[in-house]
C-alpha positions in Angstrom: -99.8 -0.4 -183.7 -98.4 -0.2 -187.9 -98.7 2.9 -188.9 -98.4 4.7 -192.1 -97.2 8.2 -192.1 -97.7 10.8 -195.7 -95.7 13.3 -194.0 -92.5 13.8 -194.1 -92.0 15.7 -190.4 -94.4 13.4 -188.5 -92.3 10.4 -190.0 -89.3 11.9 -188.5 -91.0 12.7 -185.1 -92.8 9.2 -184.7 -89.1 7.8 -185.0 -88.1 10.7 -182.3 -90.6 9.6 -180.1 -89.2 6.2 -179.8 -91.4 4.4 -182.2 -89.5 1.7 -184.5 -89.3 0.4 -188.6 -91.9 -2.2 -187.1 -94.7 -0.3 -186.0 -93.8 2.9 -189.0 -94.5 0.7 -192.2 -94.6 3.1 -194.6 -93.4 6.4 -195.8 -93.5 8.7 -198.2 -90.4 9.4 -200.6 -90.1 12.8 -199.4 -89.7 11.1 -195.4 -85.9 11.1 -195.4 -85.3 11.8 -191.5 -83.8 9.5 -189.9 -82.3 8.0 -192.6 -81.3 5.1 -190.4 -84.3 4.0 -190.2 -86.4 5.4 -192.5 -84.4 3.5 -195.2 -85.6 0.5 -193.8 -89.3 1.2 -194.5 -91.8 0.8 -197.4 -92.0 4.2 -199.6 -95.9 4.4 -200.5 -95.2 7.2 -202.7 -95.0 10.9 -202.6 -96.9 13.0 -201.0 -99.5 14.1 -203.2 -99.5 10.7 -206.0 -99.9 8.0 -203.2 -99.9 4.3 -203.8 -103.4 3.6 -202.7 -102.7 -0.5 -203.6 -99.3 -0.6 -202.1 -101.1 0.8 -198.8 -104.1 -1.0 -198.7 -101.9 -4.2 -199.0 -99.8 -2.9 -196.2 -103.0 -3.4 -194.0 -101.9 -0.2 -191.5 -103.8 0.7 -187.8 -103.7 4.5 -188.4 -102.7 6.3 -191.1 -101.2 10.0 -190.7 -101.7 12.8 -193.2 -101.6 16.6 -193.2 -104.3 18.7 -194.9 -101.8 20.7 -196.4 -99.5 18.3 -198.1 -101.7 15.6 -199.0 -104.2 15.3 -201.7 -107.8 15.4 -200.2 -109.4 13.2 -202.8 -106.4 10.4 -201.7 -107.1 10.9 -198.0 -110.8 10.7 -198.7 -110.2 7.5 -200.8 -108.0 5.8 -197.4 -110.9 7.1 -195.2 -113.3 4.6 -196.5 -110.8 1.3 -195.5 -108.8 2.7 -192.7 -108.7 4.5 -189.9 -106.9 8.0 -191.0 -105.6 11.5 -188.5 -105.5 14.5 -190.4 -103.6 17.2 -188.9 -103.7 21.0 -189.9 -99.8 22.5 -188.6 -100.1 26.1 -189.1 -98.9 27.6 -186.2 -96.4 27.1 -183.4 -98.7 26.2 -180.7 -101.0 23.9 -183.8 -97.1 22.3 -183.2 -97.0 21.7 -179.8 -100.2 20.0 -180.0 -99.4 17.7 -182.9 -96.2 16.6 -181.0 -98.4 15.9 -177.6 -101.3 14.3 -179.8 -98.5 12.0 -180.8 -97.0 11.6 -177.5 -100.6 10.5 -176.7 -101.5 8.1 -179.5 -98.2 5.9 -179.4 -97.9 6.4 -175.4 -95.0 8.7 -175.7 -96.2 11.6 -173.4 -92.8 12.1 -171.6 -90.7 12.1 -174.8 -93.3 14.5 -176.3 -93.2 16.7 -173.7 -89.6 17.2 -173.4 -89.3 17.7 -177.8 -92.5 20.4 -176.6 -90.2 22.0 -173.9 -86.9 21.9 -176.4 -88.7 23.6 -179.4 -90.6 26.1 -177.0 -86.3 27.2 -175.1 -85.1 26.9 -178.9 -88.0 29.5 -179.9 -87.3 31.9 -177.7 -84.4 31.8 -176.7 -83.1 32.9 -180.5 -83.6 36.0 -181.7 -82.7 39.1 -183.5 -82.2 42.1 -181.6 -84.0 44.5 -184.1 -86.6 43.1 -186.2 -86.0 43.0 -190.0 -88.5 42.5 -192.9 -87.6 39.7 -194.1 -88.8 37.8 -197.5 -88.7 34.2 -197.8 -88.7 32.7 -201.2 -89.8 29.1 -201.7 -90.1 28.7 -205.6 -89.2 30.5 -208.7 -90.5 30.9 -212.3 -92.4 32.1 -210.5 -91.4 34.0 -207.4 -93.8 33.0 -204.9 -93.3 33.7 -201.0 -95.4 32.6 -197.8 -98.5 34.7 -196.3 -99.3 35.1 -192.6 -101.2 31.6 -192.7 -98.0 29.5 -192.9 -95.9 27.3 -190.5 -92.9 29.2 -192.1 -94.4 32.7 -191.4 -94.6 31.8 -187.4 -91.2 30.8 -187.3 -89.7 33.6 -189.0 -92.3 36.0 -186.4 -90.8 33.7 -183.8 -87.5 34.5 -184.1 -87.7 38.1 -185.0 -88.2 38.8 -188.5 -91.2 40.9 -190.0 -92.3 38.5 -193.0 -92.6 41.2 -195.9 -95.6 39.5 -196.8 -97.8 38.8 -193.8 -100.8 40.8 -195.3 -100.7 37.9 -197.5 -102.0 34.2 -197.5 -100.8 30.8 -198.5 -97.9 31.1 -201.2 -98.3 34.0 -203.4 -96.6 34.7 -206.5 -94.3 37.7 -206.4 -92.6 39.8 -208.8 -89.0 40.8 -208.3 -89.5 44.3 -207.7 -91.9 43.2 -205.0 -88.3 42.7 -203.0 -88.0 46.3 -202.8 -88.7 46.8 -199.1 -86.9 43.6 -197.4 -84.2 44.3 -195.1 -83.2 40.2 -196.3 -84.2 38.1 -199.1 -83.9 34.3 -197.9 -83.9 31.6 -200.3 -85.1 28.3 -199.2 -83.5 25.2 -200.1 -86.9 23.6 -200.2 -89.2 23.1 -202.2 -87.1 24.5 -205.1 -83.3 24.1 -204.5 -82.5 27.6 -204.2 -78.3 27.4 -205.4 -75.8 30.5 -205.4 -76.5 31.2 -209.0 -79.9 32.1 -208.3 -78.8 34.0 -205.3 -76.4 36.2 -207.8 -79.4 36.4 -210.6 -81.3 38.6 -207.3 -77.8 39.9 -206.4 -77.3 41.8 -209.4 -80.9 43.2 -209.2 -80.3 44.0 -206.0 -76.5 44.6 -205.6 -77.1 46.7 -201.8 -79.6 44.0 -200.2 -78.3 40.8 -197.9 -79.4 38.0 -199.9 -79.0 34.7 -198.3 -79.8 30.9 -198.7 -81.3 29.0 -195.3 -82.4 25.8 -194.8 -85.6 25.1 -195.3 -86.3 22.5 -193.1 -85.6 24.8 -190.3 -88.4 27.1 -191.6 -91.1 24.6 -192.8 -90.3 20.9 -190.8 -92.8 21.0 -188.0 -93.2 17.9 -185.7 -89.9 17.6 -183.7 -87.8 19.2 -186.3 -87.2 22.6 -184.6 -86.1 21.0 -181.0 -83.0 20.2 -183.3 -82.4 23.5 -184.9 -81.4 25.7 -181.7 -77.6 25.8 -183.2 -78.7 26.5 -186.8 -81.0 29.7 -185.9 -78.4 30.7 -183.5 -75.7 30.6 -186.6 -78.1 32.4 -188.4 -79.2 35.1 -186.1 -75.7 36.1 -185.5 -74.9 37.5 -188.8 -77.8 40.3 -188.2 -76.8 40.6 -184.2 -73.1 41.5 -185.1 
């Protein structure tokens, strides 16, 4: 089966469950796991300004979207020519059943179930001791944080932090005094490439709070992504546990 994927974290988990640059033949410019093998694979693209030709001339079995990252009125267009999943990731157990759906469609079922297993000992297995409100930045100019209807919310719940926000939705914009209350401000390196001098801009607004940059594919990669992250939330969950 070829099989186009507009998703960055399903690319990466096809290519975890054993599929090969044969059978993924195109990705998005965003798809950049594995890079091995993802180099070796048409780009259609970004995420949300496909190239409708460059696909339809790729001639795929199945194509793989998300409702969240893609453009509907793109999807929609694909619909008409080919046959296209749409998946909605929002929570951690939405996860589990992308990951077996996947397992299912490629007949990968054992390798999906062990990445399901992995991600479920990773998730619970980390965590802070006492739970801290935490706010998680993913853009600036302006601020804007995640509500309680986010992948990024139920990992942060997941592993023990109160998201500062959750009485929120979706990505709302924030002020900087709205920062009052968090025990930690995290800065995402994804979307916007949080550096240290917009760390120190917050710092100095906020000279007494923790202030910290994570990785944001920890946070926001669902798919397989967080079977590989058990040494990375460890790291970061000892610097409250101390």
């Amino acid at each position: 089966m070829k099989v186009i994927s507009l998703v960055p974290s399903i690319t990466e988990a096809l290519f975890d469950l054993g599929l090969t640059e044969n059978e993924v033949i195109g990705r998005t410019k965003f798809c950049i796991h594995p890079q091995e093998k993802v180099k070796n694979v048409d780009i259609i693209g970004g995420t949300k300004n496909l190239n409708i030709d460059k696909i339809k001339n790729l001639q795929p079995d199945l194509i793989l979207a998300n409702k969240e990252e893609n453009v509907k009125e793109q999807v929609e267009i694909l619909m008409k020519d080919f046959n296209v999943k749409v998946y909605n990731t929002e929570t951690i157990e939405d996860n589990y059943y992308l990951v077996k759906n996947l397992g299912m469609l490629f007949h990968k079922e054992e390798k999906a179930q062990l990445f399901n297993l992995k991600m479920y000992e990773v998730l619970h297995q980390t965590k802070i001791k006492t739970p801290l409100k935490a706010a998680y930045l993913i853009w600036k100019n302006p601020y804007m944080s995640v509500g309680s209807d986010t992948f990024i919310h139920h990992i942060l719940t997941e592993i023990g932090f109160e998201n500062l926000f959750k009485t929120q939705t979706r990505y709302p914009e924030i002020q900087i005094e709205d920062l009052a209350d968090a025990d930690v401000i995290m800065l995402s390196s994804e979307p916007f490439p949080f550096k240290e001098k917009h760390l120190k801009a917050l710092q100095d607004f906020y000279p007494d709070k923790k202030i910290i940059i994570v990785d944001g594919e920890a946070f926001s990669w669902y798919g397989t992504h967080i079977a590989k992250c058990e040494a990375y939330y460890k790291q970061l969950i000892a610097e409250f546990n101390n």
